[in-house]
N, C-alpha and C positions, 0 to 999 in steps of 0.2 A: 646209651643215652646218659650225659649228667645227671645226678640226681635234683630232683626237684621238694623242696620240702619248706615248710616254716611258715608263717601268719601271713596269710591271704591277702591281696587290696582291699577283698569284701569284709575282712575280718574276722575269715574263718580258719584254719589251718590244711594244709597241705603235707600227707606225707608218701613216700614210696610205695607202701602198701595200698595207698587209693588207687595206682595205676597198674602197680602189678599184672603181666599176665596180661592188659589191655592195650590195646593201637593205643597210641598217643600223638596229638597232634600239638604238636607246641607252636606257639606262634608270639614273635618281638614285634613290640608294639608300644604306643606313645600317645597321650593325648595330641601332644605337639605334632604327630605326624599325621600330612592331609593322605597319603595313601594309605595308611592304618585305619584311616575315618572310612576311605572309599570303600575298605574291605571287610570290615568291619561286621556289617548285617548279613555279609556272606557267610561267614565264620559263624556268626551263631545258626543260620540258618541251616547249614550245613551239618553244624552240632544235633541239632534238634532232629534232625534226619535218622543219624547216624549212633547217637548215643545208646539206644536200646541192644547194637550190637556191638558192647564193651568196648565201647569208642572213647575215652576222655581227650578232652581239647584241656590246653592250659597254657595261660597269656603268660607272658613275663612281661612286666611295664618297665620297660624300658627309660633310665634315669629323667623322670616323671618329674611332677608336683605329685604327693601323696591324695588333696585334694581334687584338682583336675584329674588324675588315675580314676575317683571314686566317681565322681563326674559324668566321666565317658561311659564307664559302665553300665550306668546306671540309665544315660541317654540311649547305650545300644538294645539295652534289656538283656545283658553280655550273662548266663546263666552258669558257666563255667567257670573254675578258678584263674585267675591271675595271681602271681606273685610277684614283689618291689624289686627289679632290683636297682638300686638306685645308683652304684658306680660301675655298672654295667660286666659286673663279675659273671652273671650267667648268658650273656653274649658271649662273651669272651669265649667261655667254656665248650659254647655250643658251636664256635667259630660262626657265629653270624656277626658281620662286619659293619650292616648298619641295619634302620628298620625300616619297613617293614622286612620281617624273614618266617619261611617257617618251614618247620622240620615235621616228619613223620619217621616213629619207630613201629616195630614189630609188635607183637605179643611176645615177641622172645627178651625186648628191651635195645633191641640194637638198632639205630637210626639208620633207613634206609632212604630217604630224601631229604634233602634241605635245598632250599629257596629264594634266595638273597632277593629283595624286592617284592613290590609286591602280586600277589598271586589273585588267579581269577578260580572261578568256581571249575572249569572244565583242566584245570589244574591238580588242583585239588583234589577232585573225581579220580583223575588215573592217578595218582599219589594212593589211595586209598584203595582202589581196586586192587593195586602192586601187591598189596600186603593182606588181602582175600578180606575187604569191607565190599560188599554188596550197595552200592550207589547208585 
């Protein structure tokens, strides 16, 4: 998995070592996108599930307004990290082509799905089974 690190939309920081060892569910995302919106409460809900077993979710905002990023969040009650990236350097990396997209790695760190578009909850669910998260 690309590395993920540096000052948060929230305005906290992000580094390697938060995820270490943990599924990781990353997911590209936009204020500007309505299927990012659609899916949105699913992602945190899902979060909320799942995070007591070493789950972390992490947004990348996807070349945003910094303001509308903080915006969104704040209307989804989005409790996990996102980070900017504003010329779409960690798309790129992740080969996600446009957004919505989302990935899931291992606990070993190696990406075993990724998702172009956007994804529903029973999606989600076997993405996360695959890699022994209890759903």
């Amino acid at each position: 998995m690309p590395e993920l690190s540096g000052k948060t939309v929230q305005g906290g920081t992000l580094s390697p070592e938060d995820y270490r060892g943990k599924v990781v569910v990353v997911n590209l995302w936009g204020s500007w996108c309505a299927p990012c919106r659609r899916e949105q409460p699913m992602l945190q809900d899902t979060y909320e599930q799942v995070k007591e077993q070493g789950v972390l979710f992490i947004g990348i905002d996807n070349r945003d307004d910094p303001a509308a990023a903080r915006a969104h969040l704040e209307e989804f009650g989005v409790t996990y990290p996102s980070v900017p990236d504003p010329d779409g350097k960690l798309a790129y990396e992740f080969e996600f082509w446009g957004a919505p997209a989302t990935a899931v790695a291992g606990r070993d760190g190696e990406l075993r799905y990724i998702k172009v578009g956007e994804i529903d909850r029973s999606e989600l669910v076997e993405m996360l089974r695959g890699v022994g998260v209890d759903v």
